[in-house]
N, CA, C and O atoms as a MOPAC input file, in Angstrom:
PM7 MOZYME 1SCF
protein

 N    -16.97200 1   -48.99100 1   -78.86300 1
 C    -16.82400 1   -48.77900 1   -77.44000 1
 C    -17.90100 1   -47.80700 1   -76.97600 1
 O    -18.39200 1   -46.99800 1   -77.76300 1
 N    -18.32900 1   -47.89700 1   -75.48800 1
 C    -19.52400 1   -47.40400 1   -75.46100 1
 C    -19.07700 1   -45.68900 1   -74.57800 1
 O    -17.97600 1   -45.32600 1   -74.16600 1
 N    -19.86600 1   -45.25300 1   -74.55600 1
 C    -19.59800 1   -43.75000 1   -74.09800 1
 C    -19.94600 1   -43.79100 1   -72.60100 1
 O    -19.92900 1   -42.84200 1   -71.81700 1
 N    -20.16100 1   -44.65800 1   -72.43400 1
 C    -21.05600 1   -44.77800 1   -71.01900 1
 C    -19.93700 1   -45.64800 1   -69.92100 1
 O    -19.74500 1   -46.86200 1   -70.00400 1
 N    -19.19000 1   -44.63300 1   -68.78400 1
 C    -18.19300 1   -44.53800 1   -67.98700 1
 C    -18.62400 1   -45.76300 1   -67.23100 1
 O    -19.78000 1   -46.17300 1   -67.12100 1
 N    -17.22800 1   -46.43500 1   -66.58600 1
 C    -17.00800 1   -47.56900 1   -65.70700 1
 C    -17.50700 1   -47.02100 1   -64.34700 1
 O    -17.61300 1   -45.80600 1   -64.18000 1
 N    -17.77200 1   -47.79100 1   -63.50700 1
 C    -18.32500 1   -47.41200 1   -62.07600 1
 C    -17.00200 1   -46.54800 1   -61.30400 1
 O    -15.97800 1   -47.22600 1   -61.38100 1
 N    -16.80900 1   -45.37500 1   -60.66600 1
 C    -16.04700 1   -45.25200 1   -59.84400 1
 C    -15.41900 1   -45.76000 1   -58.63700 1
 O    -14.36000 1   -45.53000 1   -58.05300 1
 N    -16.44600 1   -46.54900 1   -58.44900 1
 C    -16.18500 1   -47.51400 1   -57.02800 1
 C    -15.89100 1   -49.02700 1   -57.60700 1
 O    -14.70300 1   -49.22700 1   -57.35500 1
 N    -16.27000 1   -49.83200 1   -58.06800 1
 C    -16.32600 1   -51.14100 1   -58.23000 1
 C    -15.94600 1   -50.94100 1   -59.52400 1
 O    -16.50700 1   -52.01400 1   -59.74700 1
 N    -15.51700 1   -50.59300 1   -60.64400 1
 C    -14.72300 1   -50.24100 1   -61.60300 1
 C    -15.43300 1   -51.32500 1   -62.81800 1
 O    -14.74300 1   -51.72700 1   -63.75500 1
 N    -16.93000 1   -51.73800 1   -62.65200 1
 C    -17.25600 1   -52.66000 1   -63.29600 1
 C    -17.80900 1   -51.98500 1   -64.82300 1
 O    -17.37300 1   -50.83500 1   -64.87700 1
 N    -18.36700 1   -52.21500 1   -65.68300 1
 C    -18.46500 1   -51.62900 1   -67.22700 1
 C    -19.95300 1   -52.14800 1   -67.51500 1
 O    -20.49300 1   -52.34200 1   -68.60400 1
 N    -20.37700 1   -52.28900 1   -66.42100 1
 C    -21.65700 1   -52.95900 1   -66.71500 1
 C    -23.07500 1   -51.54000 1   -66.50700 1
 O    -24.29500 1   -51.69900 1   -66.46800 1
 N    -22.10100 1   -49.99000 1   -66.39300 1
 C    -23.37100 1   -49.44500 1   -65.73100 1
 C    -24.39600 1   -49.16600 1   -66.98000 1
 O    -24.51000 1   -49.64400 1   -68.10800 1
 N    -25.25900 1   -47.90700 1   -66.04400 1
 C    -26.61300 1   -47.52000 1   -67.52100 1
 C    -27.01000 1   -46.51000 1   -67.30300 1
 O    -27.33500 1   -46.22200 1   -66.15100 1
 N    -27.11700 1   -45.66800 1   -68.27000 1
 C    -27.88900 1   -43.83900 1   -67.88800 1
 C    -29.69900 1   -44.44400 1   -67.58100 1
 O    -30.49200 1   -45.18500 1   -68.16300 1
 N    -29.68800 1   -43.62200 1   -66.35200 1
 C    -31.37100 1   -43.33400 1   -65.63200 1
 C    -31.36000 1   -42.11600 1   -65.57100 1
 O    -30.78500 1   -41.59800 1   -64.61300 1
 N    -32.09600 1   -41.15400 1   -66.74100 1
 C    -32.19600 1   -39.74800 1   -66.48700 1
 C    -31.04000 1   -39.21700 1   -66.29900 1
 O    -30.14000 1   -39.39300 1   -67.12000 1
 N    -30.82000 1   -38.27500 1   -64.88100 1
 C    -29.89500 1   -37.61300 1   -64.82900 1
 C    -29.20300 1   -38.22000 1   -64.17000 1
 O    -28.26000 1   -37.47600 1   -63.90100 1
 N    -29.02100 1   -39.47800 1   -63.55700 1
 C    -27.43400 1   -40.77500 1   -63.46800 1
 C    -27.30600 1   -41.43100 1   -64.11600 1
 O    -28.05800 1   -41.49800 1   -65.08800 1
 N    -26.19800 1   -42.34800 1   -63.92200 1
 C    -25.76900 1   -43.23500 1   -64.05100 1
 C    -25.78700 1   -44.18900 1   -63.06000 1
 O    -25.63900 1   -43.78100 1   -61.90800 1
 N    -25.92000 1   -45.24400 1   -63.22700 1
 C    -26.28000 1   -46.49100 1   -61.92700 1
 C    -25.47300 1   -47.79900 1   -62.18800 1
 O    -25.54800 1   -48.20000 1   -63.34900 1
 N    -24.81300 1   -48.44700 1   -61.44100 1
 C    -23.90000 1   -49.80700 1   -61.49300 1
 C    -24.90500 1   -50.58300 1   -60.80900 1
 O    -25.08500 1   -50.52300 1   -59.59300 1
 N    -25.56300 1   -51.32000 1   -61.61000 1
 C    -26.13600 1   -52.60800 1   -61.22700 1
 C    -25.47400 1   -53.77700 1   -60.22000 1
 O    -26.13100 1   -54.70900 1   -59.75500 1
 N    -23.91000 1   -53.52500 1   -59.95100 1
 C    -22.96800 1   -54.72100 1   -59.80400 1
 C    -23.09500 1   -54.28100 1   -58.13900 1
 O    -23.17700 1   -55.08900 1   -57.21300 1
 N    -23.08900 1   -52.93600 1   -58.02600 1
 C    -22.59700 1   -52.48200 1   -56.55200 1
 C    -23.77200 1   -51.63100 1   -56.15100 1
 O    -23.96500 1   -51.51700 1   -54.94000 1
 N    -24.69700 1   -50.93300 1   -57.09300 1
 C    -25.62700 1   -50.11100 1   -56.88200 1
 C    -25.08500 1   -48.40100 1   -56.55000 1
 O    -25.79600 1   -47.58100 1   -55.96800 1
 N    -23.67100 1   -48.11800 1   -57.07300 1
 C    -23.54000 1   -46.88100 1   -56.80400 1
 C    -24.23300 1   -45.59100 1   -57.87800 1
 O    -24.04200 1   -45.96300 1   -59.03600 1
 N    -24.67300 1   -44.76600 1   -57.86400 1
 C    -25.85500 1   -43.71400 1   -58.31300 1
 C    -24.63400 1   -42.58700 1   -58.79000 1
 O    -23.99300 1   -42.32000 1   -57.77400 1
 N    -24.23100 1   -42.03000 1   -59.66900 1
 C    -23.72700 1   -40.32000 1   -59.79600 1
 C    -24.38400 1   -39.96700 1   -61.03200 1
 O    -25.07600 1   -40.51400 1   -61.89000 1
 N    -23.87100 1   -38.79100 1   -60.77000 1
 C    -24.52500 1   -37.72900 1   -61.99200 1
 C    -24.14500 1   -37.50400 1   -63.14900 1
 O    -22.97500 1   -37.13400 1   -63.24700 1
 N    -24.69400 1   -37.59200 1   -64.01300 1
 C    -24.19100 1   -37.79600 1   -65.66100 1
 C    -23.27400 1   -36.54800 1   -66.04400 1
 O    -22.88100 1   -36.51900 1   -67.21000 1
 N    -22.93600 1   -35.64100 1   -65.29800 1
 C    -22.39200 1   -34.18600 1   -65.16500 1
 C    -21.05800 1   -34.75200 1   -65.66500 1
 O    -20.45900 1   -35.61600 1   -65.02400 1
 N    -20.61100 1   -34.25600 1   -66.80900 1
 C    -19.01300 1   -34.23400 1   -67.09900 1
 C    -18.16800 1   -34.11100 1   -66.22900 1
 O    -18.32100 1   -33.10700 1   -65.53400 1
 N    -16.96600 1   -35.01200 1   -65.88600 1
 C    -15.97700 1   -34.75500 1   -64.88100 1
 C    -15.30000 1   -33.35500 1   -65.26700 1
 O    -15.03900 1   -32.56100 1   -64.36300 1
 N    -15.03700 1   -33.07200 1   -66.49200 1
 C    -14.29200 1   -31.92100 1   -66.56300 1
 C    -15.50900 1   -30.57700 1   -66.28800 1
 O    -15.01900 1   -29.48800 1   -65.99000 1
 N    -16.51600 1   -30.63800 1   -66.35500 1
 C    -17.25400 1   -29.78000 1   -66.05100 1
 C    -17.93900 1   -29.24600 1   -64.69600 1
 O    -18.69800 1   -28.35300 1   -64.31900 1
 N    -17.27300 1   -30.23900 1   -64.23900 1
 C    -17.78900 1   -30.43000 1   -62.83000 1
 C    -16.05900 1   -29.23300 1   -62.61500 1
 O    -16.03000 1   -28.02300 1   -62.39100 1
 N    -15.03300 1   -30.07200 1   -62.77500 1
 C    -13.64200 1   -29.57500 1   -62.38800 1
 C    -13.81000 1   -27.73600 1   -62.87700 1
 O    -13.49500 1   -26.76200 1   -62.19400 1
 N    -14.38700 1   -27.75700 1   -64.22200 1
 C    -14.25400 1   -26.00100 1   -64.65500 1
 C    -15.10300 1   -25.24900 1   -63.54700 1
 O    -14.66700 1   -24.16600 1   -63.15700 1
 N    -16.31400 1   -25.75200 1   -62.99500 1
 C    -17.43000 1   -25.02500 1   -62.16700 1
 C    -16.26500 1   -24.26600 1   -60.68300 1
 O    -16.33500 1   -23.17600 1   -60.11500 1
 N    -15.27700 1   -25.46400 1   -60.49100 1
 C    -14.45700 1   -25.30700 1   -58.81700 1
 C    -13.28100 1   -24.42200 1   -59.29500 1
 O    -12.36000 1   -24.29600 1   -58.48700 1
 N    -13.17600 1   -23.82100 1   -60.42700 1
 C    -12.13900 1   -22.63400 1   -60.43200 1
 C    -12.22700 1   -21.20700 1   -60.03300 1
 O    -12.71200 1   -20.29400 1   -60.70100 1
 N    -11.70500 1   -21.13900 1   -58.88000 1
 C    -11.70000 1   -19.91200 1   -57.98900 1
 C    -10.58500 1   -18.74500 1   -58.70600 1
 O     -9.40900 1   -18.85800 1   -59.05000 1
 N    -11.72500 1   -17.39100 1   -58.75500 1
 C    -10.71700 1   -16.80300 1   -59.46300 1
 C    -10.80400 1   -14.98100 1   -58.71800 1
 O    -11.84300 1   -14.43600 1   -58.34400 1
 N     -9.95800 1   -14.61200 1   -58.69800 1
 C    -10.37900 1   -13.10600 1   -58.03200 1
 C    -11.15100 1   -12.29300 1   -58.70100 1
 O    -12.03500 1   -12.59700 1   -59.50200 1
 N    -10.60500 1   -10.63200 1   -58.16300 1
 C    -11.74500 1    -9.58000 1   -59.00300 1
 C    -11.39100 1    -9.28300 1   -60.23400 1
 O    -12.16100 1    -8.66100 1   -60.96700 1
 N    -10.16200 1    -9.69000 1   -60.64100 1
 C     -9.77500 1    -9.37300 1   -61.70200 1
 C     -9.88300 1   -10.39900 1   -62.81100 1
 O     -9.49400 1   -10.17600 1   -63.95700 1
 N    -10.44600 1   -11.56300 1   -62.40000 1
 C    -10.60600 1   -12.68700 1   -63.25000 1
 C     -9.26700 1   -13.86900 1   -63.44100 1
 O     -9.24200 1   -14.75700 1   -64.29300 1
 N     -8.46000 1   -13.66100 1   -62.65400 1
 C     -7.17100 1   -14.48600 1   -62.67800 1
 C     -7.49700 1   -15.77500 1   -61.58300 1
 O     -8.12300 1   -15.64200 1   -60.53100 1
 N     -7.02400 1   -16.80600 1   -62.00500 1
 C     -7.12000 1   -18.06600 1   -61.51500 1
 C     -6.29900 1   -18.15100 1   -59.92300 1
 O     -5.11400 1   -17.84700 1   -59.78600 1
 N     -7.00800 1   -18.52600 1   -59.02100 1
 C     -6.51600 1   -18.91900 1   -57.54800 1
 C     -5.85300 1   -20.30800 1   -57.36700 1
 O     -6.53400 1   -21.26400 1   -57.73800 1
 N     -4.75200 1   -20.53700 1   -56.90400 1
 C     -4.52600 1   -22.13800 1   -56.67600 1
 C     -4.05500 1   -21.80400 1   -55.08600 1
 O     -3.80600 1   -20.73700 1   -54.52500 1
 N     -4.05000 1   -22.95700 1   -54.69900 1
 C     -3.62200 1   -22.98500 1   -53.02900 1
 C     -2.13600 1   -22.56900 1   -53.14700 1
 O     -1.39800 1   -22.91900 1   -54.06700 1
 N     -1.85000 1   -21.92500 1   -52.29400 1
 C     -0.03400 1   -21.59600 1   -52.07900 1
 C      0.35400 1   -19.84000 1   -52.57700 1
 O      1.31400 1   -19.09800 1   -52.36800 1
 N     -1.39000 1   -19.65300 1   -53.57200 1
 C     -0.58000 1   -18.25000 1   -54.34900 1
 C     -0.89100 1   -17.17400 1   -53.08900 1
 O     -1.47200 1   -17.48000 1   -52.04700 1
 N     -0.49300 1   -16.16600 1   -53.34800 1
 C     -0.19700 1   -14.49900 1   -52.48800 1
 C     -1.36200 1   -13.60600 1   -52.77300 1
 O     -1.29200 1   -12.98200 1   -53.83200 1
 N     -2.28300 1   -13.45100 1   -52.12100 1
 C     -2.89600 1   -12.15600 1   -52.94300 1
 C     -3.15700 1   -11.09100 1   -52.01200 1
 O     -2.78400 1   -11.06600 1   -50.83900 1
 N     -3.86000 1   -10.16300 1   -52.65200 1
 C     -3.54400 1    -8.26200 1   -51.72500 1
 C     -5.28500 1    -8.21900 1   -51.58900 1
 O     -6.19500 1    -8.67800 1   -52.28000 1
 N     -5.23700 1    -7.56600 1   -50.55700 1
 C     -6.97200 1    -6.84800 1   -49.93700 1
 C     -7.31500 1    -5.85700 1   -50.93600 1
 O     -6.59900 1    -4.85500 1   -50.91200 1
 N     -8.37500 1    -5.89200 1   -51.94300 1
 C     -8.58800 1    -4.49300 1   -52.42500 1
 C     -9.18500 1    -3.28200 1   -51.89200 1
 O     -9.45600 1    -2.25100 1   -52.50800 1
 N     -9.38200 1    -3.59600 1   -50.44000 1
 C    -10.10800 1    -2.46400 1   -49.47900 1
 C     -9.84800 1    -2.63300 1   -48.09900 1
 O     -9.23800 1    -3.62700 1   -47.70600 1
 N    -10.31700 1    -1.61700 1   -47.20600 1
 C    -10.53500 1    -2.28800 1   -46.10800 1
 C    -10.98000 1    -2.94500 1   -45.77700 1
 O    -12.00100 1    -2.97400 1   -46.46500 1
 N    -11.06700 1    -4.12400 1   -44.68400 1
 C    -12.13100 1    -4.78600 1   -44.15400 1
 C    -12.44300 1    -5.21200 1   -42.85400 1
 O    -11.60900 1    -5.93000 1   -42.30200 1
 N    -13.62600 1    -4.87700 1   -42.15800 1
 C    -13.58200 1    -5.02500 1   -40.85800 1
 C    -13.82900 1    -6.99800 1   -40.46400 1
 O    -14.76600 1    -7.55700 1   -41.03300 1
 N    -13.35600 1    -7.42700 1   -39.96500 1
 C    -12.74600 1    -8.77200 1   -39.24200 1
 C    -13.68400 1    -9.37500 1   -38.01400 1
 O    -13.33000 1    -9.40300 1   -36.83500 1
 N    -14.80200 1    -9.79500 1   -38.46600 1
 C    -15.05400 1   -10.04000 1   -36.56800 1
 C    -14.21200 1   -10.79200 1   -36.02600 1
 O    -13.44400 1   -11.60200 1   -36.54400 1
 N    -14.40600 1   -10.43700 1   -34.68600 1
 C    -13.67500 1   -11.03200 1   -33.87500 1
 C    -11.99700 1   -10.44700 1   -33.40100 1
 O    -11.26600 1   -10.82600 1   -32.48700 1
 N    -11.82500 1    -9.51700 1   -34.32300 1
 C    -10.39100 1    -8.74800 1   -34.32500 1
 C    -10.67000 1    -7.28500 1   -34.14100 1
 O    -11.68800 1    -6.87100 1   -34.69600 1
 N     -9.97800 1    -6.46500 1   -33.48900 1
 C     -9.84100 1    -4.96700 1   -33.26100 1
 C     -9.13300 1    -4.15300 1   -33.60800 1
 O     -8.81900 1    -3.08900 1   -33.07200 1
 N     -8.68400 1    -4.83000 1   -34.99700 1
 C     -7.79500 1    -4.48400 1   -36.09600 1
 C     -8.78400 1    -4.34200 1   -37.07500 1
 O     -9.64900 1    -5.20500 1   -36.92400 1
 N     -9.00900 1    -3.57100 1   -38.04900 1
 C     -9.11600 1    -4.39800 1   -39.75700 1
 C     -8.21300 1    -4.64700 1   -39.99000 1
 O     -7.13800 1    -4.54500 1   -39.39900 1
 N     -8.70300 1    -5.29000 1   -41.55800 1
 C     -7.40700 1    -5.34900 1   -42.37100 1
 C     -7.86500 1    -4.43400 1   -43.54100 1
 O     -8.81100 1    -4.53300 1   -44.32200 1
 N     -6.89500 1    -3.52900 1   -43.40600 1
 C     -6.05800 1    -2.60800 1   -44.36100 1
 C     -5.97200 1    -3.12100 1   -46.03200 1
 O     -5.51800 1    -4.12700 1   -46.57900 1
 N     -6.53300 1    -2.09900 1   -46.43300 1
 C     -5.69300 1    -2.36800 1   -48.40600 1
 C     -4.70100 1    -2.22200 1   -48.39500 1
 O     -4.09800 1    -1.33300 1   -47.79500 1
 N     -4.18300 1    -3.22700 1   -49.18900 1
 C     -3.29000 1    -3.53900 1   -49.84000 1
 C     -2.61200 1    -4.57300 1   -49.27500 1
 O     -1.83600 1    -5.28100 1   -49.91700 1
 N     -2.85300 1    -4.71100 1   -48.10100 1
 C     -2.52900 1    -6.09800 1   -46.69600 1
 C     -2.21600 1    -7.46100 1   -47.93600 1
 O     -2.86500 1    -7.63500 1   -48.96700 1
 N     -1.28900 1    -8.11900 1   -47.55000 1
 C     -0.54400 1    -9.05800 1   -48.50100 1
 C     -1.44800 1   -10.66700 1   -47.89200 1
 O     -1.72400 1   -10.49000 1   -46.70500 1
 N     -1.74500 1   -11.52500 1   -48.18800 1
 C     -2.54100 1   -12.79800 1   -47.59600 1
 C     -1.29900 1   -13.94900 1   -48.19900 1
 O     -1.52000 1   -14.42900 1   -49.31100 1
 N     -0.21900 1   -14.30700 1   -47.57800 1
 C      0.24200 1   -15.11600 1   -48.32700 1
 C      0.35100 1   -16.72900 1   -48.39100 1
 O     -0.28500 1   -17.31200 1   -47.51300 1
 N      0.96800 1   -17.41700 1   -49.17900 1
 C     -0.06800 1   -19.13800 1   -48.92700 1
 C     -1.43000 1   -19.28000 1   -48.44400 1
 O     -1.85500 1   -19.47200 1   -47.30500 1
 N     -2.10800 1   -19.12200 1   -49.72600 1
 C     -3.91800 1   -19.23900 1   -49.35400 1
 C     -4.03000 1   -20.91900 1   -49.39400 1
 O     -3.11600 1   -21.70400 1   -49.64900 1
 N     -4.99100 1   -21.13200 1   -49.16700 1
 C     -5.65300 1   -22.24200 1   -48.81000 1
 C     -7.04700 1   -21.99900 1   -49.52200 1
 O     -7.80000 1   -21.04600 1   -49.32400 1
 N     -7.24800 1   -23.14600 1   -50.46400 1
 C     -8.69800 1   -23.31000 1   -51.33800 1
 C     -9.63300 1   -23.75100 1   -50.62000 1
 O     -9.08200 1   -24.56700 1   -49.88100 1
 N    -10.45700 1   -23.72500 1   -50.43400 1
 C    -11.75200 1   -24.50800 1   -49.65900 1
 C    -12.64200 1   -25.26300 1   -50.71800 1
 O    -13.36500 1   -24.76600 1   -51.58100 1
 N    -12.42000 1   -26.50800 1   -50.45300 1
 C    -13.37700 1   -27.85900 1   -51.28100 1
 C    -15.18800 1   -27.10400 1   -51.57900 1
 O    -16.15400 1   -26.95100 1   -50.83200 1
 N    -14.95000 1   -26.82000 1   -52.93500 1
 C    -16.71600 1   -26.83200 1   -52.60600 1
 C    -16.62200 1   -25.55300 1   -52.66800 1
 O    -17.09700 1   -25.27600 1   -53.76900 1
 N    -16.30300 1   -24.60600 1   -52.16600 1
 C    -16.60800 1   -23.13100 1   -52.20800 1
 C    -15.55200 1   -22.17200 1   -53.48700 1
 O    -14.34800 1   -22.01900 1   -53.28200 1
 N    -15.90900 1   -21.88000 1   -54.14400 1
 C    -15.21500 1   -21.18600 1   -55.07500 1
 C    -15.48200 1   -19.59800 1   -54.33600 1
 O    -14.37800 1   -19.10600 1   -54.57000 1
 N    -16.03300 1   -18.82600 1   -53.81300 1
 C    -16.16900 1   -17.88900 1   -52.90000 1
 C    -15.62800 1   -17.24500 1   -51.93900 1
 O    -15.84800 1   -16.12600 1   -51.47500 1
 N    -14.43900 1   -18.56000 1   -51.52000 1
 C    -13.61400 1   -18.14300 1   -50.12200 1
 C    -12.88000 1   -18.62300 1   -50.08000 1
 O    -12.99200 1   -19.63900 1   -50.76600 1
 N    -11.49600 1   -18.49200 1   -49.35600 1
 C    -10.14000 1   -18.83800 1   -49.45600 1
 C     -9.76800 1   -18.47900 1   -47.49400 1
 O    -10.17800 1   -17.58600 1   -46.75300 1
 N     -8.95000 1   -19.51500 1   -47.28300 1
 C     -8.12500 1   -19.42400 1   -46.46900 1
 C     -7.28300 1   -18.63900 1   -46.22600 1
 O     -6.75500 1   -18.09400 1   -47.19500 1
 N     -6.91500 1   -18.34200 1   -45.12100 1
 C     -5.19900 1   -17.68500 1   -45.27900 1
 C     -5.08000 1   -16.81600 1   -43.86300 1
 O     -5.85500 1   -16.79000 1   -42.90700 1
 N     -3.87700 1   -16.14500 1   -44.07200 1
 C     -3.11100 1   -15.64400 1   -42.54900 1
 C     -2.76400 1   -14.14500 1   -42.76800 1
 O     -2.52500 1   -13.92800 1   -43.95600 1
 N     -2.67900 1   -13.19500 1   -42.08400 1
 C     -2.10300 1   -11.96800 1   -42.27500 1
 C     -1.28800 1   -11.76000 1   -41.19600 1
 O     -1.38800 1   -12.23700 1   -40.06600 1
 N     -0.38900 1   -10.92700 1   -41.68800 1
 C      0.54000 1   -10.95100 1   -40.46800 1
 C      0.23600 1   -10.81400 1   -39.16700 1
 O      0.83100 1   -11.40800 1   -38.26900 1
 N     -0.68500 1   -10.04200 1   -39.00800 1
 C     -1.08000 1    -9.22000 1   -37.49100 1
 C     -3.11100 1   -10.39700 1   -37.08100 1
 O     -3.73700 1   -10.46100 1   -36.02300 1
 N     -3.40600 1   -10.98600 1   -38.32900 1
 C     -4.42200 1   -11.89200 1   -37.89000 1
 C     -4.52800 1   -12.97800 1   -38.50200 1
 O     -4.27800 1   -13.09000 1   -39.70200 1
 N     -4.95200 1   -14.01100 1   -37.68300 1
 C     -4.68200 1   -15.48200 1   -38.16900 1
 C     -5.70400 1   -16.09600 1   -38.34600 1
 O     -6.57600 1   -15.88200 1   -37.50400 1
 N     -5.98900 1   -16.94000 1   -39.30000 1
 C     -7.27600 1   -17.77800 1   -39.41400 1
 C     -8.08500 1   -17.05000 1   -40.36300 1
 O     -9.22300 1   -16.90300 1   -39.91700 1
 N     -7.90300 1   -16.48000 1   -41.63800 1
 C     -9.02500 1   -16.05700 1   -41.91700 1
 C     -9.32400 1   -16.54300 1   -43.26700 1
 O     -8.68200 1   -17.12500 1   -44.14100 1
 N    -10.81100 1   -15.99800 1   -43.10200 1
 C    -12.11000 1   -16.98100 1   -44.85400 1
 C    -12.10300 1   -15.22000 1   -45.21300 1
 O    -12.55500 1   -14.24100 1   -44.61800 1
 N    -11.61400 1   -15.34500 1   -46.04000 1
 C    -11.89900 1   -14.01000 1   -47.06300 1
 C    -13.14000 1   -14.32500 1   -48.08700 1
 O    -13.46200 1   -15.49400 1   -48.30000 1
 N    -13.84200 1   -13.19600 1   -48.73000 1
 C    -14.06900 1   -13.52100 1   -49.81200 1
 C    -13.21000 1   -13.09400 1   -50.94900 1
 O    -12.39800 1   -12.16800 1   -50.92800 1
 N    -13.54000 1   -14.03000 1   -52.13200 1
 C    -12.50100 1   -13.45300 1   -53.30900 1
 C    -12.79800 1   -12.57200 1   -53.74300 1
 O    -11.91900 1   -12.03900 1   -54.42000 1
 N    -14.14000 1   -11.84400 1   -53.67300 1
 C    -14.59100 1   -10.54900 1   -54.18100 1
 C    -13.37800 1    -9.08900 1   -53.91400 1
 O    -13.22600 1    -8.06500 1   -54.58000 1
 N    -12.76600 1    -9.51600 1   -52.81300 1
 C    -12.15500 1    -8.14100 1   -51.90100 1
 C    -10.54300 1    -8.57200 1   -52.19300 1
 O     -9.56800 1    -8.09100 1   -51.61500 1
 N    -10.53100 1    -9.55100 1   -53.18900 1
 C     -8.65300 1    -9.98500 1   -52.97500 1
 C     -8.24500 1    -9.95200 1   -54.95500 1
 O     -9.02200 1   -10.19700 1   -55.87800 1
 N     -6.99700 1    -9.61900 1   -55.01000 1
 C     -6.42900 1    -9.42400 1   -56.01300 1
 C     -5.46400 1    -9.99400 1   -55.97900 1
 O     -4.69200 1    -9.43600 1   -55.19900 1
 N     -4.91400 1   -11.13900 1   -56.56700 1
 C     -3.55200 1   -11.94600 1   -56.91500 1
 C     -2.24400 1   -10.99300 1   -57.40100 1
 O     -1.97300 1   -10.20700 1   -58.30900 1
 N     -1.47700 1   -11.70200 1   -55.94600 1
 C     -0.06700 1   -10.33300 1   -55.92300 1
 C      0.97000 1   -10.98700 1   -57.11300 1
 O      2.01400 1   -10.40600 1   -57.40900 1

């Protein structure tokens, strides 16, 4: 059996490594020879402490931080709860604080409660 993955789109077995793709002759779709699981390890968002982020978890401000757009900061130790992951960015997270809504943190400044 060959090592060389079925098309994702047209699911045909006919593709072929070109350099750094792979190419389906059947449909002409192009991706990157990049391991699926390696691709998946690169999108693990993790705080300052090195602990893993998933959407839904709680985490705490490790400082102050000033907010544009708000005439509040937010305060250490301020709780962020049900975050929201952002596709693509391992850097920033969603989420709500009590007193401000809508905000992209970075994970640099957050610690999993």
């Amino acid at each position: 059996m060959s090592d060389i993955p079925a098309c994702p789109i047209c699911h045909m077995e006919h593709t072929y490594p070109d350099g750094e793709l792979y190419i389906c002759p059947d449909c002409g779709h192009e991706w990157l020879r990049v391991a699926a699981a390696q691709v998946e390890a690169e999108q693990i968002v993790r705080d300052v402490n090195g602990n893993v982020l998933k959407s839904g978890d709680s985490v705490t401000v490790i400082k102050d931080l000033k907010v544009k757009g708000a005439s509040i900061p937010l305060k250490q130790g301020t709780m962020i709860r049900n975050i929201r992951l952002i596709d693509g960015d391992v850097e920033h997270i969603e989420g709500h604080s009590d007193k401000i809504k809508d905000l992209v943190l970075k994970v640099c400044f957050l610690k999993k409660a």
